[in-house]
N, C-alpha and C positions, 0 to 999 in steps of 0.2 A: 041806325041802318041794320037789316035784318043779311046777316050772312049765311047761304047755302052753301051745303057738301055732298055731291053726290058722287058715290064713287061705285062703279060698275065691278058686275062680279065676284068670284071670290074672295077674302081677303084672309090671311093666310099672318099670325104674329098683332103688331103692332102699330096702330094709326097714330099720325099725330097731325092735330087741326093747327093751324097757321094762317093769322090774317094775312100777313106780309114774309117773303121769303128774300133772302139777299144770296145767300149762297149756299152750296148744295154740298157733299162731299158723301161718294158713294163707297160703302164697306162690302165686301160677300157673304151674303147673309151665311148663318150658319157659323159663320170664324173668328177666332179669339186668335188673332196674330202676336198674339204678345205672349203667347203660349211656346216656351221651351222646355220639350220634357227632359228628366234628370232619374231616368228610373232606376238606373244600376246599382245594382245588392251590392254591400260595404264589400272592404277587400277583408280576405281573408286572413285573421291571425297566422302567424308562425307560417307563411306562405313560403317555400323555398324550392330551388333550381329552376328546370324549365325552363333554363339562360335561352338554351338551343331554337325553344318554340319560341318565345316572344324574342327572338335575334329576327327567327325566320321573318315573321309577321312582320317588323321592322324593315325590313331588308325589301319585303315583296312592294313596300309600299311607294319605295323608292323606285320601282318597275312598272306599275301601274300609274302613266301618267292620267290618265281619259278613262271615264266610265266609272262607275261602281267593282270593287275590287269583293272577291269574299274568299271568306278564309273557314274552311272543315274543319276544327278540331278532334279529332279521334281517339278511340283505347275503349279499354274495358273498364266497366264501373265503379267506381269509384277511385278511381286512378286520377283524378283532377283537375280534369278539361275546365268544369266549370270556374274553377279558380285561377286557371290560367288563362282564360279568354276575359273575365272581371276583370284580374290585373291589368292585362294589355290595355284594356276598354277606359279605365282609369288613371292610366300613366299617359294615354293619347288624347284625353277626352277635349285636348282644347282642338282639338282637328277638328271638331266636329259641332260648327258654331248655332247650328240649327237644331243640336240635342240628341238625349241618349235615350233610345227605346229595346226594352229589356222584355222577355217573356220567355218561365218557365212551361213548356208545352207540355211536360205531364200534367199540370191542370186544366188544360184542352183537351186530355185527348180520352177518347171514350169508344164504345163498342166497335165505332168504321174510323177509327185514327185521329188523328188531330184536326181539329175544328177551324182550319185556315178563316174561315173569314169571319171567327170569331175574337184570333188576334187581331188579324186587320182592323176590326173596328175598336176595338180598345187602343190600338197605335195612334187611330185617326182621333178618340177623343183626347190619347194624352197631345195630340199635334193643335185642339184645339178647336176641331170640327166639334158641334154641338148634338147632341143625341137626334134630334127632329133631320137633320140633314145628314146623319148616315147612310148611306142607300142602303136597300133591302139586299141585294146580287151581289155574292160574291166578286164577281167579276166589274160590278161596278163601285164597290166597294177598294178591291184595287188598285183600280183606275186614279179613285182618289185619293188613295194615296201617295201614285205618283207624281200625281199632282203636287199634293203640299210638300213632297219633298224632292220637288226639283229645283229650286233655289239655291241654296246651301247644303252641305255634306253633313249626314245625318247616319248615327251608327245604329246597327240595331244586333242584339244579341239575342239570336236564341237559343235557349239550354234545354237541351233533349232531341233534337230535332232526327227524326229517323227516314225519311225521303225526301229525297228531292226538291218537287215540287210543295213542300212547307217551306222552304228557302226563299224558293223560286217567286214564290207570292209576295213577299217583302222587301223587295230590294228595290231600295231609291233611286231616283231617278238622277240626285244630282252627282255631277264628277266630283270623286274624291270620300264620296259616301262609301261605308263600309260593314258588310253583312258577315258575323261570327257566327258560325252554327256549329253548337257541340253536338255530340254523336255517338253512342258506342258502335256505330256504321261509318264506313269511312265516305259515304255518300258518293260514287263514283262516278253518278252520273251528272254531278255537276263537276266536272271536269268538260264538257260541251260548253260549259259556264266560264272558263275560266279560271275557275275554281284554285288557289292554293291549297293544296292538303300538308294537314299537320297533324302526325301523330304519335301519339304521348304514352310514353309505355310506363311502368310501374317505377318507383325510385329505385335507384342504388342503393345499397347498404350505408353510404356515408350521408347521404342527402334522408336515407329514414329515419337515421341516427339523428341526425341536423333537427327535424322537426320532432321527434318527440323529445328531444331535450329543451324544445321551445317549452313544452307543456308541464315536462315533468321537473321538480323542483333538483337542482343539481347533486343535492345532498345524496337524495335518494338512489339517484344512479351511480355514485360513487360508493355506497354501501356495496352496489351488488352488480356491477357492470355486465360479468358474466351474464348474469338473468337478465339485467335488460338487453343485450345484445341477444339472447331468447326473444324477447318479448318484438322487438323488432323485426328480427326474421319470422314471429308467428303473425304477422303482418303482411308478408310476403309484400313490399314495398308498396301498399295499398293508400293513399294520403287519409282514405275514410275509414279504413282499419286503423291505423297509425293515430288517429283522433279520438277515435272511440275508446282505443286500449290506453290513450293517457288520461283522459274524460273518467275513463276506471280506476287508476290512481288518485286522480284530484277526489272522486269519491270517497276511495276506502284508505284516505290520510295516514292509518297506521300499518298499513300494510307492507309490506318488505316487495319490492317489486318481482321477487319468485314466486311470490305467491300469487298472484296475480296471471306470470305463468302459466301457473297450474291449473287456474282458475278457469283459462282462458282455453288450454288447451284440449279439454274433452268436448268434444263436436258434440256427441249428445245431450250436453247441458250448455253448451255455449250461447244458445238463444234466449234462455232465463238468465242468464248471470249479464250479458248485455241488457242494461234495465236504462230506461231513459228516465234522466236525470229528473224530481221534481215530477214526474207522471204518474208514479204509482204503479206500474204496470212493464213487463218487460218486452222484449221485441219480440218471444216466441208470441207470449201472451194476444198481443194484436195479431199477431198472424194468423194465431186459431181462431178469434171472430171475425176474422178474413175468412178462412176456410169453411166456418159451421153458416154463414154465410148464403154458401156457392149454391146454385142448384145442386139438384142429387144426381143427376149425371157426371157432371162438373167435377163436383166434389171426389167420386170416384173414379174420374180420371189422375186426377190431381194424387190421390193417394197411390193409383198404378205409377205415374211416374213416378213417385218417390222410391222406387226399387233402380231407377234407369243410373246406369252407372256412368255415361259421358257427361260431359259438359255442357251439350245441347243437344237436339234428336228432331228429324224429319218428321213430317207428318206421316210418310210410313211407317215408321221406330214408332212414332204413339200408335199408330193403330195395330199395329204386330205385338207392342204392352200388352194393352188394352183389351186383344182381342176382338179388335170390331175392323168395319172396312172403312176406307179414308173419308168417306160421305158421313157416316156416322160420327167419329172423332174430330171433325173439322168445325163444326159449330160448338164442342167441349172445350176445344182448345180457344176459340176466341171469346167464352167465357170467361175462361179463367184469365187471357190477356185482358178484358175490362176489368178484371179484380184486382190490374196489376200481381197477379202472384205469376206470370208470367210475362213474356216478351217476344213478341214476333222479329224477330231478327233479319227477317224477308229468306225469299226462296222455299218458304213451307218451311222453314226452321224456329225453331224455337228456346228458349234461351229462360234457366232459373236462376233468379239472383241468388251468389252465393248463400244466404244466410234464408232464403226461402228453400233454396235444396236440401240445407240441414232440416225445416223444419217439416219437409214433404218427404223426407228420408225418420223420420225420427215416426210418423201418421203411421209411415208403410209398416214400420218395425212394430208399430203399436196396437193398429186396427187389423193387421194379417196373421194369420200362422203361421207356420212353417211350411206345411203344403202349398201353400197361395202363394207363398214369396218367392220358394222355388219355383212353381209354374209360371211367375212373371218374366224373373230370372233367367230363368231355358227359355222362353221363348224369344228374350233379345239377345240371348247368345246364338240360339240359332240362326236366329236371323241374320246374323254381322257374321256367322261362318259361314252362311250358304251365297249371301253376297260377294263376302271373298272372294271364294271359292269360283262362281261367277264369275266376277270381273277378272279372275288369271287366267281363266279357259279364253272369255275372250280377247285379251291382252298378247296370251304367251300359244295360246292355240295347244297344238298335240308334246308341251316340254314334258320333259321325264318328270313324274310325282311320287313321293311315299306311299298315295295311296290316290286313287282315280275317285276324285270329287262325285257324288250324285246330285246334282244341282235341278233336277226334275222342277222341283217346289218353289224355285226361286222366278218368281211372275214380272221380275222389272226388265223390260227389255233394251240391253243398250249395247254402243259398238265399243268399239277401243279405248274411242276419245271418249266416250262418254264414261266408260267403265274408271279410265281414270282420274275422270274427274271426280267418278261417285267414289273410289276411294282417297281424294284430296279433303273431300268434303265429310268424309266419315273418321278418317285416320285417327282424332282422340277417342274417338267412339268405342270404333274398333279397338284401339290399346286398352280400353276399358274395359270391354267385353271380355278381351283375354284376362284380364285378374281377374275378372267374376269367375271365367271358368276357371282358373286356377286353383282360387279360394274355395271351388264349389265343387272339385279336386275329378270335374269331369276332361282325364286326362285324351283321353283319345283327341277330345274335342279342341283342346288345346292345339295340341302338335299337326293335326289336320288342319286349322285355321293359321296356324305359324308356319305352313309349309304354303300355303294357299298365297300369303302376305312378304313372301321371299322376296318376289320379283316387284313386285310395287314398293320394297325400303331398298332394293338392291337398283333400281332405278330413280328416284326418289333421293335418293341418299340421305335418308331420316336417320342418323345412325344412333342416337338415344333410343326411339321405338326399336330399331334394328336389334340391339343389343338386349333390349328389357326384355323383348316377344321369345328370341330365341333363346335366354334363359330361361323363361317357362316353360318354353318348348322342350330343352332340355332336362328341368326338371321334373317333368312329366315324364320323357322317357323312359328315366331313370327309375321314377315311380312303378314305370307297368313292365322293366325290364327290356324293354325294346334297344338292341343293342344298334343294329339299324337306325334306327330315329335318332338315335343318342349321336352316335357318327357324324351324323347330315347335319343336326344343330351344333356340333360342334365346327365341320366346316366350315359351314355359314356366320356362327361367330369367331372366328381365325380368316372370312372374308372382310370383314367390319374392320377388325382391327388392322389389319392389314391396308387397306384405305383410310386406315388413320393414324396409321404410319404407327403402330404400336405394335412392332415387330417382335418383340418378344412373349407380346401375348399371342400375339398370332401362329409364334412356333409352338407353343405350347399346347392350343387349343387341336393342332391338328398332331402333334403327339400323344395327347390322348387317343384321340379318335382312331388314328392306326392302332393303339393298340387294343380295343374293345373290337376294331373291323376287319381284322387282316384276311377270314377268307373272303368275303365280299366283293368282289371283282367290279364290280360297279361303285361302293364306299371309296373302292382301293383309286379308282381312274379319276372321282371328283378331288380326291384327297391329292394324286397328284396335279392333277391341276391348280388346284391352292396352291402347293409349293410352289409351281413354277410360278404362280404369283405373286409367290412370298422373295423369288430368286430375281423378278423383274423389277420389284420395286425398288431391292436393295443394288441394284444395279449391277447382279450377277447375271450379264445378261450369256456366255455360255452355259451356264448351268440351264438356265431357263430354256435358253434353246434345246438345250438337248432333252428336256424334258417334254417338250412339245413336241416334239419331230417323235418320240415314241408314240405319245398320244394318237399323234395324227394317224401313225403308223397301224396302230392297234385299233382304229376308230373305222379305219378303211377297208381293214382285214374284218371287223366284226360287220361289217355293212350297215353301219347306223351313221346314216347320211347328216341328220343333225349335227352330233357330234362331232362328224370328222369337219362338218362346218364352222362349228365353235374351234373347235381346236387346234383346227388351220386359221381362223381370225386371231387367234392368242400369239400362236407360233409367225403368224407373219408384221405383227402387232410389236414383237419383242425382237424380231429381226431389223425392222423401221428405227428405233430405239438403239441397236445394236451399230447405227451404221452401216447396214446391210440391205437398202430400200430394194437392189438390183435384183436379189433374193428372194427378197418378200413379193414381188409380183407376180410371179408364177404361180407362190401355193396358193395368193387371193384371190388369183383369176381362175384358179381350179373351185375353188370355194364359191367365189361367185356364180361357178356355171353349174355346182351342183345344187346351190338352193337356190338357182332361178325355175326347177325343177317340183320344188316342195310349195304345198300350197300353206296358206298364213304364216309366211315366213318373212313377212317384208322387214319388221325391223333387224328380225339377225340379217338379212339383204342387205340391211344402211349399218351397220356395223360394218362389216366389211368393205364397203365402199368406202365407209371416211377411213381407215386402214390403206386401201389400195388407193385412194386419194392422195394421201398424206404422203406413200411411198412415191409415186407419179409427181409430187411436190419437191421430195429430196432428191428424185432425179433431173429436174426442171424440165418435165413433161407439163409444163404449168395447163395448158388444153385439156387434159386427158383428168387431172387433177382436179380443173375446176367442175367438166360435167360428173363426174363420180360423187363429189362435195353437196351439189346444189341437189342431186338425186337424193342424198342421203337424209341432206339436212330440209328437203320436201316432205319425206316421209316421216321425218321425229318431228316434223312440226306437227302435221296432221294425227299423229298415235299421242300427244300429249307427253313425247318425251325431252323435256327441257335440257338435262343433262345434256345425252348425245347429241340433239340439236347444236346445243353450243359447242361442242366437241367441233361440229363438222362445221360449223359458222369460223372459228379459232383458224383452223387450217385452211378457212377459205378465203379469209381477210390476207393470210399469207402468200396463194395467191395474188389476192390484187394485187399486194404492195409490190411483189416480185414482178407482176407485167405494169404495174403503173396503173392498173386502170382505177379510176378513181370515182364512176359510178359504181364498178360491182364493191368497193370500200365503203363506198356511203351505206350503199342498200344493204349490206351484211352490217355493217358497224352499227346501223340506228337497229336492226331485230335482232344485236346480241347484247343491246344495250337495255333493249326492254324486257330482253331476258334476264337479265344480271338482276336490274328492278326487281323485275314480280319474285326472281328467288330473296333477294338480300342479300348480293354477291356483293362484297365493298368494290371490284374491279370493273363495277359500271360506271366509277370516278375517272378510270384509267380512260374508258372506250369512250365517256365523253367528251376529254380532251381531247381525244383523238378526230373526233368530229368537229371539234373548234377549231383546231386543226386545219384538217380541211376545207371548212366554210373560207376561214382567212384566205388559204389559199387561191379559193375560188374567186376572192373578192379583190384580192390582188391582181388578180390577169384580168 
């Protein structure tokens, strides 16, 4: 009997001919169900602390009943995200019966970022899907992923991951799956996600000790502790420093670990003497055929910043280097980020790994003169003083200065908030710029930029930058003879100390200063104002008083409306303080209705209001108290000043609690709690019991 097959159409794989069929049993084409991937990188040797981060992780998981949970890992490079997101991944991995899917993204990521749907489809083949049935589209690419992992919880780790939506493309579908994304970003905007964030700062002193004694043989650090307790700290608690500097020992076997030290410690040879192990070849070595490399545009950018003395730099700062406009420098810069010899850190920032900084600083030193290094030099110093200078004019408007800034040249336009955001975002910069001009002993330039950066570390409350800037500031002075300048930086560091309750340095620094300023009639009135400062905090509050009430006296009689405004905010500030609130109303409501008068004066406005607030509080004018508070702390929200904000949020919650009301508590306690946050104030432990608190409460009635 002759048997026909005819079969219509495409056919697409594999036929099979069958006289007789009994039963059928149908697969999805394309799938290897028997596929569970196991992709994650061993754990790492000598791995220690980080109790804290994988407690958190721990802990969130117990929180997330439903849905896929994910977890940010954060810090700066090589600080050990990636070893503490392995660990967790492999001390949890039976959670996850569906398999462990791992992708380092610096091997995706190329000219326009990370190649999302080119992990997608490596995830989908380690899940089992066959090459022929990968979709082409991203987005249907996807698709099927979430598909094959909606059954069982399925972890996936990415290491490097710097937006978002690189996240956002891999996360499974099934409940109890789990997506790690390390970061030197803290990825903020998946927090719309859900997102837990965790972030991992450099080791302690005992925990770097801990891991290089994993590597280094004990002998040797008992020879010479001292040195290795060096060696350590030239580590600055880095786990990939910390690795690399015993990796140099396990090398040079006869080596005394001082030497090593020493070895380690000149930055300009630091890049050759890190040699990787077995290559032949050291770390600067590869980075100069990185560099010889780059275009020649490229490459000459890359050698301009090697003169940049912050940590990171806008894509203005490169073009202001550079000397070119932001259009030209904008395709150099994403150059050199496909060469990896740089990092787009987002917002037009950008970011040199430390040991790439050494070797783009070591090019500058090499391939420039002297004239060109300077001209680099000056021109980011200018820049970062004429910024300054900028954001206090629009910040502090017409306040008294050393010298009246010419900010002409400076072409970025912004308001208050904007001004201080751009010095939030600049501030190591800027600290940087002042040693260059230090070092480069253009003193004028110093103390002009250190007078410019008063008010942004005196609101701010930076007070390491406070104290570093205005010793420059000072020793500049001193340098051009400026007996004046010398005075004002010493006031302002006898302010510092003084808010840091270092009252001895603080007497001291303003006994200098009267004596180099005594005729000085303006030196002599900021001078005593410091004292009275120095008198309020030590809780000499007639002294204080009496020292204000001259001020004000003398402020009113010279007709300079400012000051007799500050000086009546201090004197009625330290009467409040004194037990004296009944007092204090009068000179703040005189004060109040002379700077309602002056124009850009709003925040010394909300200075005195939370003062005449506060006072309205201790007399239980609780009404009169709260609209003066909310007025105040409207406007330090809007000018970007967190300090007094919270100042006048503190006195407002006193309020509620004093009339009961328990929406204006809520509503103040969750925005001074998110203020506490964004500073790192430990006392947003405090305000969110306080809000626990109250939810109980609420849940009770």
């Amino acid at each position: 009997m002759t048997v026909r097959n005819d079969i219509a159409g495409a056919v697409h794989g594999q036929v099979v001919q069958a006289g007789q069929i009994g039963c059928v049993t149908l697969v999805s084409p394309g799938v290897d169900r028997e596929h569970r991937p196991m992709q994650l990188p061993p754990v790492i040797n000598n791995f220690v602390d980080r109790v804290d981060a994988l407690r958190a992780m721990d802990h969130a998981m117990g929180k997330h009943e439903h849905g896929p949970i994910l977890f940010v890992l954060s810090g700066m490079a090589g600080v050990g995200k990636s070893a503490a997101a392995v660990r967790w991944a492999h001390a949890n991995r039976a959670r996850f019966p569906a398999g462990l899917l791992y992708a380092d993204l610096a091997e995706y990521r190329g000219r326009r970022g990370v190649g999302v749907s080119d992990v997608v489809s490596v995830f989908l083949r380690a899940l089992g899907v066959l090459e022929p049935y990968i979709p082409a589209t991203r987005a249907e690419r996807i698709a099927l992923f979430r598909s094959r992992t909606a059954q069982e919880p399925v972890l996936v780790l990415l290491d490097g991951a710097d937006e978002p939506a690189q996240v956002r493309s891999v996360v499974p579908a099934a409940s109890g799956s789990v997506v790690i994304a390390t970061s030197r970003h803290r990825l903020a905007g998946l927090s719309l996600d859900g997102a837990e964030f965790i972030d991992l700062n450099p080791l302690d002193e005992a925990d770097s000790a801990n891991l290089m004694t994993g590597i280094v043989p004990s002998a040797r650090i008992e020879d010479d502790r001292p040195a290795f307790h060096q060696l350590v700290e030239l580590c600055a608690g880095l786990p990939l420093a910390l690795r690399v500097a015993g990796a140099g020992l396990a090398q040079h076997r006869r080596w005394p670990v001082a030497r090593l030290v020493r070895h380690l410690s000149d930055g300009a040879k630091r890049l050759d003497r890190l040699a990787l192990e077995g290559e032949g070849s050291s770390v600067g070595q590869m980075f100069d055929l990185a560099y010889e490399e780059l275009p020649h545009e490229a490459r000459r950018l890359y050698l301009v910043m090697g003169g940049y003395p912050g940590p990171h730099f806008s894509l203005d700062a490169a073009a202001v280097a550079a000397g070119l406009d932001r259009d030209t420098v904008e395709p150099r810069l994403e150059s050199l980020c496909a060469a990896n010899l740089l990092t787009d850190i987002g917002d037009d920032r950008f970011q040199f790994h430390e040991l790439i900084a050494l070797h783009a600083r070591r090019r500058f030193d090499a391939e420039l003169d002297r004239d060109q290094r300077d001209e680099v030099e000056r021109r980011i110093v200018t820049w970062f003083a004429l910024g300054a200078a900028a954001a206090d004019v629009t910040m502090m408007g017409n306040r008294w200065r050393l010298a009246e800034p010419d900010i002409d040249e400076w072409t970025m336009q912004f308001d208050a908030a904007d001004a201080m955001r751009w010095l939030d975002a600049e501030r190591p910069n800027l600290l940087a710029a002042m040693r260059t001009a230090a070092t480069m002993r253009w003193y004028e330039t110093v103390w002009r930029m250190c007078d410019s950066l008063w008010s942004f570390y005196h609101s701010r409350k930076h007070y390491s930058d406070w104290i570093e800037v205005h010793r420059l500031g000072l020793a500049a002075a001193q340098s051009t003879g400026n007996s004046v300048v010398e005075a004002h930086m010493r006031n302002r560091l006898a302010r510092a100390h003084i808010e840091m309750r270092d009252f001895a340095l603080a007497a001291q620094q303003l006994d200098q200063a009267a004596a180099i300023a005594a005729v000085d009639d303006r030196v002599k009135a900021v001078l005593m104002e410091s004292r009275g400062l120095l008198y309020r905090e030590q809780q000499l509050y007639p002294e204080a008083v009496d020292v204000f009430r001259r001020l004000v006296d003398d402020q009113l009689a010279a007709g300079d409306d400012r000051a007799f405004v500050m000086q009546s905010y201090q004197l009625g500030d330290v009467l409040v303080r004194a037990q004296h609130a009944d007092e204090a109303v009068p000179v703040l409501t005189e004060a109040l209705r002379t700077v309602a008068g002056m124009r850009n004066e709003d925040l010394t406005e909300a200075r005195v209001r939370i003062a005449l607030g506060t006072a309205y509080s201790r007399l239980r004018k609780f009404r009169d108290a709260r609209s003066e508070l909310q007025s105040a702390a409207r406007v330090t929200h809007e000018r970007k000043q967190p300090v007094k904000e919270a100042q006048a949020l503190e006195e407002l919650l006193s309020v509620a609690q004093a009339e009961n009301d328990r929406g204006l508590f809520k509503s103040t306690a969750e925005r001074l709690y998110r203020l506490y946050v964004a500073a790192g104030n430990p006392r947003s432990a405090e305000v969110w019991q306080w809000l626990e608190a109250g939810r109980r409460v609420e849940s009770d009635d």
